[in-house]
N, C-alpha and C positions, 0 to 999 in steps of 0.2 A: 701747325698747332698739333700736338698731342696729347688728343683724349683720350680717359682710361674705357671706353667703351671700345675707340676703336683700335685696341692694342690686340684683339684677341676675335677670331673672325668667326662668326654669329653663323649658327647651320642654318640653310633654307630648303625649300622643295621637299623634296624625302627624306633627308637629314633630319631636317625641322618633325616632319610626322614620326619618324621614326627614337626622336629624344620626347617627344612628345609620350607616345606610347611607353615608352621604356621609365617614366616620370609619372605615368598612369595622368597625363591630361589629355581630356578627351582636344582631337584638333578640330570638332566643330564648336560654336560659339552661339551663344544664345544671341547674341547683335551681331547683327555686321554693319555695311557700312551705306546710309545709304544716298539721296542723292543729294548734291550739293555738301557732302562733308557729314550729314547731319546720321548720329548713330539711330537705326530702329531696330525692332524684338524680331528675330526671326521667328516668328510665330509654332513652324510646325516645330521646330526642333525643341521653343520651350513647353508645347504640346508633349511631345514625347519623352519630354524630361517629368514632366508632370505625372503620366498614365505613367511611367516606371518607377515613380514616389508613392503613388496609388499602390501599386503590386507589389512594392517592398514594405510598404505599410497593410496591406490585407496578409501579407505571408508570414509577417512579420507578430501580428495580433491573431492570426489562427495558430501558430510555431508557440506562444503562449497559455491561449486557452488550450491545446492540446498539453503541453507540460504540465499545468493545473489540472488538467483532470484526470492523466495520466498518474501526477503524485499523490492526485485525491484516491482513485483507484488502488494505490498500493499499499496506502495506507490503510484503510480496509481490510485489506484481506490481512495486513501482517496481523491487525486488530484482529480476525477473524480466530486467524492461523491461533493466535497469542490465549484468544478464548478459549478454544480448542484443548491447548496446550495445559492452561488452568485448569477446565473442567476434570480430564484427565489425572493431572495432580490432585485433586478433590478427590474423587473414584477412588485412586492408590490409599488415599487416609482413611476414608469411610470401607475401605475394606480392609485395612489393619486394623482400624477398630471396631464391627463388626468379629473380624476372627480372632481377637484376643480375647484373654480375660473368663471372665464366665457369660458372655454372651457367646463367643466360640464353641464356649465346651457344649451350650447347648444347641449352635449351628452344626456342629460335629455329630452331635445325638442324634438331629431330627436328620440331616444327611445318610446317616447309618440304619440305623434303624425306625426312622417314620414314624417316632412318638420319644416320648420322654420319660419312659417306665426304665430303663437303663442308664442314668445319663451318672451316675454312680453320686451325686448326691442329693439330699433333700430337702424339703423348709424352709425356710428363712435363707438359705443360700441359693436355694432353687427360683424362690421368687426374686430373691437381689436379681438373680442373672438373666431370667426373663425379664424383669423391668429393664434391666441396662441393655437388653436387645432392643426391647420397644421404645429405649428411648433415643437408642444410635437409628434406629428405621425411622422414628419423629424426627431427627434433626436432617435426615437425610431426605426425605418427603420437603422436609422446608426449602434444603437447600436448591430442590429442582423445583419447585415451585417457581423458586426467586431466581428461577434461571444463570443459577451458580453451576448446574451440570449439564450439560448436553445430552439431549432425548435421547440419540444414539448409543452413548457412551454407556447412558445408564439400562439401554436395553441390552448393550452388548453385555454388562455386568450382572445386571439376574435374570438375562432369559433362559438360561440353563438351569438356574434354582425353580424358577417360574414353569417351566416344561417338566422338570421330575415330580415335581410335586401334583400336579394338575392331572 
């Protein structure tokens, strides 16, 4: 008689372990065999199948909560950095506007000379340009109130006005 099993000759002993291995099955068995025929659990081997389901599963759920809070982490700061970044750009406008215009001409005056008896005009265009100071320094007050500017940024921008004057 010829079988197709027996056409082709089946590895055993080290062959066996070694197609084994090479196939990634592991050669121990959670059952073997036991007396009278009858299959039972090798106990410790499914034991230590177990504690290594355990360990890939504890490694497995700290390797995530570390990712999550790693990209919670990053996201913060980029947020931080991004605040940062804004407040910055806010600074850059409120000092264009600020030094333009006739609020400048009379940020120029009181810089120079330390009053406004020179500031070469007067009246009614003198007080335009003082209100429009006082009102870029009111919107600028709001805007660090409402924490649109960073305390820093904005000490870095008039501690020097704030020092000569003083």
């Amino acid at each position: 008689m010829n079988l197709p099993w027996r056409r082709k000759q089946l590895p055993t002993g080290d062959a066996l372990e070694s197609e084994a291995a090479r196939l990634g099955v592991s050669p121990h068995e959670i059952y073997k065999g036991g007396a009278q025929g009858h299959t039972i659990l090798d106990e410790p081997e499914l034991q230590r199948s177990e504690q290594r389901s355990a360990v890939l599963s504890f490694v497995q759920t700290a390797g995530i909560i570390f990712t999550l809070l790693l990209t919670l982490g990053l996201a913060l700061w980029i947020g931080h950095r991004e605040s940062k970044r804004e407040s910055a750009d806010l600074m850059l406008r409120f000092n264009e506007l600020l030094n333009s215009g006739g609020s400048g001409r009379v940020i120029k005056a009181l810089n120079l000379n330390g009053n406004l008896d020179h500031v070469g005009f007067g009246g009614e265009a003198l007080d335009d340009a003082i209100d429009d100071l006082l009102s870029d320094y009111e919107l600028l007050d709001a805007a660090y109130r409402n924490n649109l500017i960073d305390k820093d940024i904005a000490y870095d921008a008039f501690s020097y006005d704030l020092l000569i004057t003083a």
